[in-house]
C-alpha positions as CSV (number, residue, x, y, z in Angstrom):
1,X,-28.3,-38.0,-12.9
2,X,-25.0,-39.1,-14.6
3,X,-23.1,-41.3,-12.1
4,X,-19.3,-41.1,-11.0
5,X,-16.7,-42.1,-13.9
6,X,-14.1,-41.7,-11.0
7,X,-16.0,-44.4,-8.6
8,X,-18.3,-46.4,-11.1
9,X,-15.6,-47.1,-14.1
10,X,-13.1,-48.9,-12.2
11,X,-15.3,-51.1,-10.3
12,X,-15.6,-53.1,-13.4
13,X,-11.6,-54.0,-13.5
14,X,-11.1,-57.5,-11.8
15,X,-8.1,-57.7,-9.5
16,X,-6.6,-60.5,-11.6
17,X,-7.5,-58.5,-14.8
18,X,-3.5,-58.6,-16.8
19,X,-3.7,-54.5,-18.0
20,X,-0.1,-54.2,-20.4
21,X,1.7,-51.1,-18.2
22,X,1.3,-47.8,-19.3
23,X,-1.3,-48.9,-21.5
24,X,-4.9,-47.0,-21.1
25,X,-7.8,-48.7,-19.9
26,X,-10.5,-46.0,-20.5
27,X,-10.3,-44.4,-24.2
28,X,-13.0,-41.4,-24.6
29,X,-13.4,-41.2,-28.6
30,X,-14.5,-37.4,-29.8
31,X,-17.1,-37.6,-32.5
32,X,-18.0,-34.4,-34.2
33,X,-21.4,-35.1,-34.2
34,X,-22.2,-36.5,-31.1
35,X,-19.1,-35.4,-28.9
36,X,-17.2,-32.9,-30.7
37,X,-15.3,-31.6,-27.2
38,X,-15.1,-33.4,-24.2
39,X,-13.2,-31.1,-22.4
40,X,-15.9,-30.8,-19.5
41,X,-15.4,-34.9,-19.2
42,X,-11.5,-34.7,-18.7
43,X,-11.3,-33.5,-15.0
44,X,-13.7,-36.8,-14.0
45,X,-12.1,-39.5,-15.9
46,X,-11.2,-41.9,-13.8
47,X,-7.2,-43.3,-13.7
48,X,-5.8,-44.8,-16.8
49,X,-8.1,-43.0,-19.5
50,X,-7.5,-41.7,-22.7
51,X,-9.0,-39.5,-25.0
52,X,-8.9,-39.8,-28.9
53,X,-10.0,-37.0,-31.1
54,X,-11.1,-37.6,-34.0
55,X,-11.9,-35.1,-36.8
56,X,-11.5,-35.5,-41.4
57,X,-11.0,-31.8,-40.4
58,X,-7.3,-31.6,-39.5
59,X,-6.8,-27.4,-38.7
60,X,-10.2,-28.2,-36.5
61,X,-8.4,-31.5,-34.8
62,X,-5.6,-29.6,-34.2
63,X,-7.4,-26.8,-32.6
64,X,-9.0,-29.2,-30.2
65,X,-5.9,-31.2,-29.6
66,X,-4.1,-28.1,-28.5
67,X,-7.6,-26.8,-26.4
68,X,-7.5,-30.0,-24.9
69,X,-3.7,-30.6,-24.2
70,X,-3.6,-28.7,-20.8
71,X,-6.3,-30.4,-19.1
72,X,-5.0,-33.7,-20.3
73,X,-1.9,-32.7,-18.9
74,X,-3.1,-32.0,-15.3
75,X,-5.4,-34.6,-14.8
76,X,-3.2,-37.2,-15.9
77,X,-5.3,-38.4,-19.2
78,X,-3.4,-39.1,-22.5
79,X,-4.2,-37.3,-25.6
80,X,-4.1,-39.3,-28.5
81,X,-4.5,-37.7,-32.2
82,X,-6.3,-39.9,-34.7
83,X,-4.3,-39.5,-38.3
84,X,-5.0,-41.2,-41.2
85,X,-2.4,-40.0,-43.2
86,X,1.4,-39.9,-41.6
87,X,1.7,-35.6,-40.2
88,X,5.1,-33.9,-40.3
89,X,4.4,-33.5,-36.8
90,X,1.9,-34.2,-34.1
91,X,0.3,-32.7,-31.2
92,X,-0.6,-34.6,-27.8
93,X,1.3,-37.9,-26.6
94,X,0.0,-40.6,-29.0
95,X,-1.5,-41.4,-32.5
96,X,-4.3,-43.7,-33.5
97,X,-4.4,-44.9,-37.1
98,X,-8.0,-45.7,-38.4
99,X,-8.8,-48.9,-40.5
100,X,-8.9,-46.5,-43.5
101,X,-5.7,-44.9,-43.1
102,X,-3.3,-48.1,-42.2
103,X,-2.3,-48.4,-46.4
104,X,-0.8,-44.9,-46.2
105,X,1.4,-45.6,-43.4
106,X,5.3,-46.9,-43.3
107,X,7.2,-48.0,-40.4
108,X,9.7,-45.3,-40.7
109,X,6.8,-42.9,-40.2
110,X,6.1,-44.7,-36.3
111,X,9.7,-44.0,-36.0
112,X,10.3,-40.5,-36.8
113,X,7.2,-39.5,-34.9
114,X,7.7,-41.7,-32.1
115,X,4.0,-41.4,-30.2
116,X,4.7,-42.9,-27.0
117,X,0.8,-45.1,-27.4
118,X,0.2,-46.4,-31.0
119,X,-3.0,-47.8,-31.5
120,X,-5.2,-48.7,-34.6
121,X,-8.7,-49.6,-35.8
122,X,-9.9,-53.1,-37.0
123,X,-12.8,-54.4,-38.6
124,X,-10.9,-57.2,-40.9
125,X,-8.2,-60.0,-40.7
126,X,-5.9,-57.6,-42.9
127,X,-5.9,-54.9,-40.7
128,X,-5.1,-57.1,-37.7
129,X,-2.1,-58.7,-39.7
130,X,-1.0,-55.0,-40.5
131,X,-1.8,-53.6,-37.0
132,X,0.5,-56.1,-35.6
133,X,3.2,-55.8,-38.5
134,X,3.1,-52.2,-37.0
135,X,3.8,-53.5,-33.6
136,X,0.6,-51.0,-32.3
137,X,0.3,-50.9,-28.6
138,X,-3.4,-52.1,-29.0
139,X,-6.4,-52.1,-31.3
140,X,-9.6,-51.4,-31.1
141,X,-12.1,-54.0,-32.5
142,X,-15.6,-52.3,-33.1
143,X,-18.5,-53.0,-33.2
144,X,-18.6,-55.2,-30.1
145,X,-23.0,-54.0,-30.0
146,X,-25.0,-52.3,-31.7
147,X,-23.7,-48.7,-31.8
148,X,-25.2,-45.3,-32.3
149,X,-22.4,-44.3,-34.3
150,X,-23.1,-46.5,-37.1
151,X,-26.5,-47.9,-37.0
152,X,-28.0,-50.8,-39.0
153,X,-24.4,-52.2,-38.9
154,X,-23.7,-55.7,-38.1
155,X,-22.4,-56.2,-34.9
156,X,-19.7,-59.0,-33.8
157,X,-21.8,-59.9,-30.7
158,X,-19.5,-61.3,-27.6
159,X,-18.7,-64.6,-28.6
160,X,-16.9,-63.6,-31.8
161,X,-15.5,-61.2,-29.3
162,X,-13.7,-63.4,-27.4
163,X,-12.8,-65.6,-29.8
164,X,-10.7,-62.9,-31.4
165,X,-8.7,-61.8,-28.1
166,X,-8.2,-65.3,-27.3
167,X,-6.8,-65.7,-31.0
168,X,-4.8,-62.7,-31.5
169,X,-1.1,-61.7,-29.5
170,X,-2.5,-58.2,-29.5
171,X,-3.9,-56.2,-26.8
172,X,-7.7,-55.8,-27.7
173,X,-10.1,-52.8,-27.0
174,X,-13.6,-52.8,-27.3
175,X,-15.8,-50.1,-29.2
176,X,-19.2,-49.4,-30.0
177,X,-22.3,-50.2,-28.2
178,X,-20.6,-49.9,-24.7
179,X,-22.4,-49.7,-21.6
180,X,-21.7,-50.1,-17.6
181,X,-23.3,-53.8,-17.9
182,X,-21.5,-54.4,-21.5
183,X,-18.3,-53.3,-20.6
184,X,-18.2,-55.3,-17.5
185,X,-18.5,-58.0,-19.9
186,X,-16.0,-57.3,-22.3
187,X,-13.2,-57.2,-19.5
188,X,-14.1,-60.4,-18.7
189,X,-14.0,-61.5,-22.4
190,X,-10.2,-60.9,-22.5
191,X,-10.3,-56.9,-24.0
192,X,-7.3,-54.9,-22.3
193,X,-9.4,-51.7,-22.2
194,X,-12.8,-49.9,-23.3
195,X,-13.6,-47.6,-25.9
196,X,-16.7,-45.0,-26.2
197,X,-18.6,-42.3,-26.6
198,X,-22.1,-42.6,-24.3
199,X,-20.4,-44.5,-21.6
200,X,-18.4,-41.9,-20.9
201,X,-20.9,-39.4,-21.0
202,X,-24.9,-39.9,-20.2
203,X,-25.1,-43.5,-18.1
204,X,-26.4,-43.8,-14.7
205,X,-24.7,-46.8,-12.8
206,X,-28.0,-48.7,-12.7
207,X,-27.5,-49.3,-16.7
């Protein structure tokens, strides 16, 4: 039986945990092959979550941004579209730049487009420099654990983890590999917020 993201999910947050205001704690990531819509999820998500879709398809990302922009809207959860390439124009309240698509990017785009949440991907040292030449809101640093998304994949494990949020002036979210138990961990490691696809999803609270 899944358990409550609305009672289980929090629990993990220490009281003396430093969250940057307005920032998201909780960021669902859409997958097309293994969550293409999570629109059933959004009414459960529990306070300070986040959904960002993610689709190479960009009429099929739009179409779920707009599908899921109302239910964002009344529960509170922010919509975040992940571009690679800079849009005329975007739908929902924030943008997430992948890894891949931070050499297309210019400052001036951030500025026209003004996302109130800017976040990016990173897997390198130059995609940290340029994530914070940005000034992104946070990044996410993946894979924390082994990760269904990208199997046989090397993994930076928690040590390397922590090493990195200690190191860097940028808010830090963890992706990939993320369970109840890891996640717990990760907080305490010095990550800002959590990023997924299972957690959100199939986990019982006993995992």
């Amino acid at each position: 039986m899944p358990f409550s993201m609305t009672r289980t999910l929090p629990r993990l947050v220490r009281q003396d945990n430093h969250l940057p205001p307005g920032l998201p704690l909780w960021y669902v990531m859409t997958d097309i092959d293994r969550l293409p819509d999570p629109a059933s999820l959004i009414p459960d998500l529990p306070d300070q979550s986040a959904v960002i879709v993610r689709d190479t398809d960009s009429d099929r990302q739009f179409e779920t941004l707009r599908r899921l922009l109302p239910g964002c809207r009344a529960h509170g959860v922010t919509l975040i579209a992940s571009l690679s390439r800079p849009p005329r124009t975007f739908l929902g309240d924030g943008i997430h730049i992948p890894e891949r698509g931070l050499k297309h990017w210019k400052k001036t785009d951030i500025t026209r487009l003004q996302p109130s949440i800017l976040t990016s991907s990173a897997h390198s040292a130059w995609s940290l420099r340029k994530a914070a030449w940005f000034g992104v809101d946070a990044y996410l640093l993946s894979p924390v654990f082994a990760t269904k998304s990208h199997p046989g994949s090397a993994s930076l494990g928690l040590p390397r983890f922590a090493t990195i949020c200690r190191n860097t002036s940028l808010p830090v979210v963890g992706l990939g590999g993320m369970s109840v138990h890891q996640s717990r961990r990760i907080l305490m490691a010095g990550a800002v917020g959590i990023a997924g696809i299972s957690l959100f999803e199939k986990l019982n609270p006993e995992h």
